[in-house]
N, C-alpha and C positions, 0 to 999 in steps of 0.2 A: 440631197444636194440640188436635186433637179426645182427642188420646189424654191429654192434658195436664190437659184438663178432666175427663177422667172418674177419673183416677188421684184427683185433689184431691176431684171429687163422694166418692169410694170413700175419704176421710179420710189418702187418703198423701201425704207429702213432695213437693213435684216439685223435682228438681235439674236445671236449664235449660242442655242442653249446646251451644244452638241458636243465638248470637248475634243472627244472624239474624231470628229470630223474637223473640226477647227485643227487640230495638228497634223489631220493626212492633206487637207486641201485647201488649211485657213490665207496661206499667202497667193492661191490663184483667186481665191473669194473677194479677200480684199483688193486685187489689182483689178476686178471687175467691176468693184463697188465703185471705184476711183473713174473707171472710164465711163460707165454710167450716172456719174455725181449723186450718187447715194453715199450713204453711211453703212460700214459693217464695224458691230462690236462684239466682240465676248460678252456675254449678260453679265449681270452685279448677282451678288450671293453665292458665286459658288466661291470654294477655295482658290482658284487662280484671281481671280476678278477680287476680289477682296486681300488678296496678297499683293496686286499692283496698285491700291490703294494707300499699304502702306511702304512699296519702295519709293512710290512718287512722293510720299511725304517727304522719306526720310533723303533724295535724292534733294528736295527743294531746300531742305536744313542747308545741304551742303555736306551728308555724313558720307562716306562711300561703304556700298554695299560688298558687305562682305560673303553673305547668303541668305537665301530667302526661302521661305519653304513652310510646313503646315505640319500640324501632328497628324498621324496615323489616325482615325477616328473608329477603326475596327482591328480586333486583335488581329493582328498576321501571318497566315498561314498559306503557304505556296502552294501548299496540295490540295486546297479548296476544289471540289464540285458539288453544282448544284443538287444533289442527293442527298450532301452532307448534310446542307443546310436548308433544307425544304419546311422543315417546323419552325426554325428562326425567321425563315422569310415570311412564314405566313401570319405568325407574331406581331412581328413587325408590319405589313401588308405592304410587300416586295415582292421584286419577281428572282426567285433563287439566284436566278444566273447575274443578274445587277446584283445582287446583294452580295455575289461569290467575285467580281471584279474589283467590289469594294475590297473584301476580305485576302486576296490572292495579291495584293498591291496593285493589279493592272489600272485601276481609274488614276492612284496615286501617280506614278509612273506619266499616265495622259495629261496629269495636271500640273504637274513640277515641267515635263514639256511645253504646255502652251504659256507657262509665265516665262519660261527660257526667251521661246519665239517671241516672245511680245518685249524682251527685255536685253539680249542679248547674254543675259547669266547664264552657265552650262550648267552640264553633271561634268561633276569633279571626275569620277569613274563609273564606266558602265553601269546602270543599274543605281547609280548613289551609293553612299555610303548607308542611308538608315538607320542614325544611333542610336541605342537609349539612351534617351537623355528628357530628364525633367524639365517643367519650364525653368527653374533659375541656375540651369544648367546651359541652357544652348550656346549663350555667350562664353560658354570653358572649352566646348566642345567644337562646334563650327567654324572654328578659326584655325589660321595655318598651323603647321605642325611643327614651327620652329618657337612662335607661341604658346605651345601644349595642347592644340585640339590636332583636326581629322584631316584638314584638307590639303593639297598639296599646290591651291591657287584661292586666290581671292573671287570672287565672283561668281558662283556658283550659286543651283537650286540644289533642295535635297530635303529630307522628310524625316520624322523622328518617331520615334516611339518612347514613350516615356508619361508619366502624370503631368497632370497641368495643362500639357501644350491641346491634344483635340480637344472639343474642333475647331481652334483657332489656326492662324496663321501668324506668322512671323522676320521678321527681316533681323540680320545679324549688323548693328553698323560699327567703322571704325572711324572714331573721330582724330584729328590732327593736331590742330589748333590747342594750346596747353588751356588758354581759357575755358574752351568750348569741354574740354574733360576735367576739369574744375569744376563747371555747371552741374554736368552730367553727374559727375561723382556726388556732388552735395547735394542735388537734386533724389538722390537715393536709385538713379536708372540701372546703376551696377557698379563695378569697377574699371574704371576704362584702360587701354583703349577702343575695347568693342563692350558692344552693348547689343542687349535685343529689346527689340519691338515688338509689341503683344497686339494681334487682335483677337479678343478671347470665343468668337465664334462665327458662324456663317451660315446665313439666314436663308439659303438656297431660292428658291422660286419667291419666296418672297420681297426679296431684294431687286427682282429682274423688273416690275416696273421704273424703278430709278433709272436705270438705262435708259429706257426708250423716252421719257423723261426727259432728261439730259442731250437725246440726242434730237428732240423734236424744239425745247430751247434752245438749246444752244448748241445744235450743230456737232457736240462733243462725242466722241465715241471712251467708251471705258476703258477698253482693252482692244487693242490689235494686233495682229501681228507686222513682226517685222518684214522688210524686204525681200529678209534672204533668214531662211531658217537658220538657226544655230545649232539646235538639236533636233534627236527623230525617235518617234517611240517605234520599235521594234518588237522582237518577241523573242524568247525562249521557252522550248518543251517542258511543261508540266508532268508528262509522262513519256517514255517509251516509245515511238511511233513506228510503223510498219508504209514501207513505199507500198505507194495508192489509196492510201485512207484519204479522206474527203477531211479540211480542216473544220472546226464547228466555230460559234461565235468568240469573241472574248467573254471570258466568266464563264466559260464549260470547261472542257478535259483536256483542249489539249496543248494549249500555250495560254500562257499567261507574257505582259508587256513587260519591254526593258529598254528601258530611255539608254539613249548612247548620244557623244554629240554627232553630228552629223560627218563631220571628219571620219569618226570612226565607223558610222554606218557604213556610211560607201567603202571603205576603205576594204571592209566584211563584207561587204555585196549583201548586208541585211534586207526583207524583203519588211516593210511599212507593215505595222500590223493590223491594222486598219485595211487593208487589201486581203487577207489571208483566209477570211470568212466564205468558203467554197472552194479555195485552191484544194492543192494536192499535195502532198506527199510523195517529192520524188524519189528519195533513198532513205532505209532505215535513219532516225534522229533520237538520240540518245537523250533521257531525262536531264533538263537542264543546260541542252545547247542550244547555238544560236539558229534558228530559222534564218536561211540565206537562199541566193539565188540558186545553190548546190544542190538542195538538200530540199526546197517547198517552190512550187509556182502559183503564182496567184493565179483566183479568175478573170482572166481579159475581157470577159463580155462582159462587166460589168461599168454600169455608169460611174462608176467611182473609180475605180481603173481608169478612164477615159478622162475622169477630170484629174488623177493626177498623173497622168501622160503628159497630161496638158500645163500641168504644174512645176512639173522637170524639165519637159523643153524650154518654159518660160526661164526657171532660174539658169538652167546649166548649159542650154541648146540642144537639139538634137541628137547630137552626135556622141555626147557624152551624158545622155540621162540613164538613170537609175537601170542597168542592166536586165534587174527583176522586171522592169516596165518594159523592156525590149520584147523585138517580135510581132 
């Protein structure tokens, strides 16, 4: 973060390849890019950046977003640690514990967050729903439950598992207009009045020069965040945990992430799990709960602590930031 901020002090571009970070401290990044008249974008190729690619499409049609969201690209397993998977990483030529974030949902979880904040869509419910469902399935599924699918609101991110969909990305739309689901319908895009939008893959690093690209012509940033977050990736215990254990990274043993919208973080005194990486363990936490101000304290001497100190005062003021950030 530190380097982030001095690249922007120093008048350059930042191209944010961190997801990560872009959802613990993407909206103080960008309020700084603004006062220093730089650009900050999300990079092109990953899953978020390539999924706001196709809402802005399907937003310029005129279709409204009904959900947006990416197939699972690794089987999923909540109990992953890096032990498990130390021969597939090295197969693959990963580092265990990245390759256990993928597989444990937690990067999924970071990435359905930063298209939220950059988009205003939520999670329907803590965590997503995560269906199986096939690609020419999602349009049955993703839509309200008075329709016959999952949701309980229009507008939402959320992630699947099923054939067809990884590693693409996808938007759910529903059209209005009888013409316009006349098109759609002969057109063979589905049966309306929702439809999905396919991009059938995501080119990750390779995609990231387009960005800067884009924003050296034309001023244009890919992806940003919004003003004001909408949602927060959080955590919950992958195991057992005992008060005074030291937390480890995301993608080890001992939480894995759980998007909530932001309403309901606070609401849970959820601690950011992006912070949690050296905290503590304040009182026994039970497999499967939530990490909260109650139960985990972050590390405060950390530089990233400090920037989203600085990130709560900005959105919500002093006086009412993020309790975990108190002190």
């Amino acid at each position: 973060a530190d380097f982030d901020l001095m690249a922007m002090e120093h008048g350059k571009h930042l191209v944010m390849m961190n997801v990560e970070a872009d959802v613990t401290i993407g909206c103080y990044l960008k309020q700084q890019a603004d006062r220093l008249g730089v650009v900050y974008s999300v990079g092109a190729g990953d899953e978020p950046s390539s999924c706001m690619e196709l809402i802005e499409f399907a937003s310029a049609l005129g279709l409204s977003i009904v959900a947006a969201g990416k197939g699972k690209n690794n089987p999923l397993n909540i109990d992953a640690t890096p032990p498990d998977y130390r021969e597939e990483a090295a197969r693959r030529n990963m580092n265990p514990r990245m390759l256990v974030e993928f597989v444990d949902g937690s990067k999924t979880m970071v990435e359905m967050c930063a298209i939220a904040n950059a988009t205003g869509l939520v999670p329907d419910i803590p965590g997503m729903h995560g269906p199986r469902a096939d690609r020419d399935q999602l349009a049955k599924v993703l839509i309200p439950k008075a329709d016959g699918g999952l949701l309980s609101r229009k507008g939402v991110v959320d992630y699947t598992i099923g054939k067809g969909v990884a590693p693409g990305v996808f938007v759910i739309v529903e059209a209005i207009h009888p013409r316009v689901v006349e098109r759609m319908d002969d057109l063979h895009v589905g049966k309306g009045p929702y439809y999905g939008l396919f991009r059938p893959y995501h080119l990750t690093s390779l995609e990231v020069p387009l960005t800067a690209a884009r924003i050296m012509l034309y001023g244009k940033p890919d992806m940003v965040p919004l003003p004001r977050p909408v949602a927060e990736v959080c955590a919950v215990a992958k195991r057992d945990l005992a008060a005074g254990e030291t937390f480890d990274a995301i993608g080890e043993t001992c939480y894995r992430s759980w998007t909530m919208t932001v309403g309901d973080a606070r609401a849970s005194r959820a601690v950011p799990v992006g912070l949690l990486e050296g905290g503590k363990v304040l009182k026994p936490v039970k497999k499967g709960e939530l990490l909260t101000e109650d139960n985990a304290a972050p590390d405060r001497t950390t530089r990233l602590y400090a920037l989203r100190r600085l990130q709560d005062d900005m959105l919500h003021g002093a006086k009412i930031a993020s309790p975990a950030l108190s002190g």
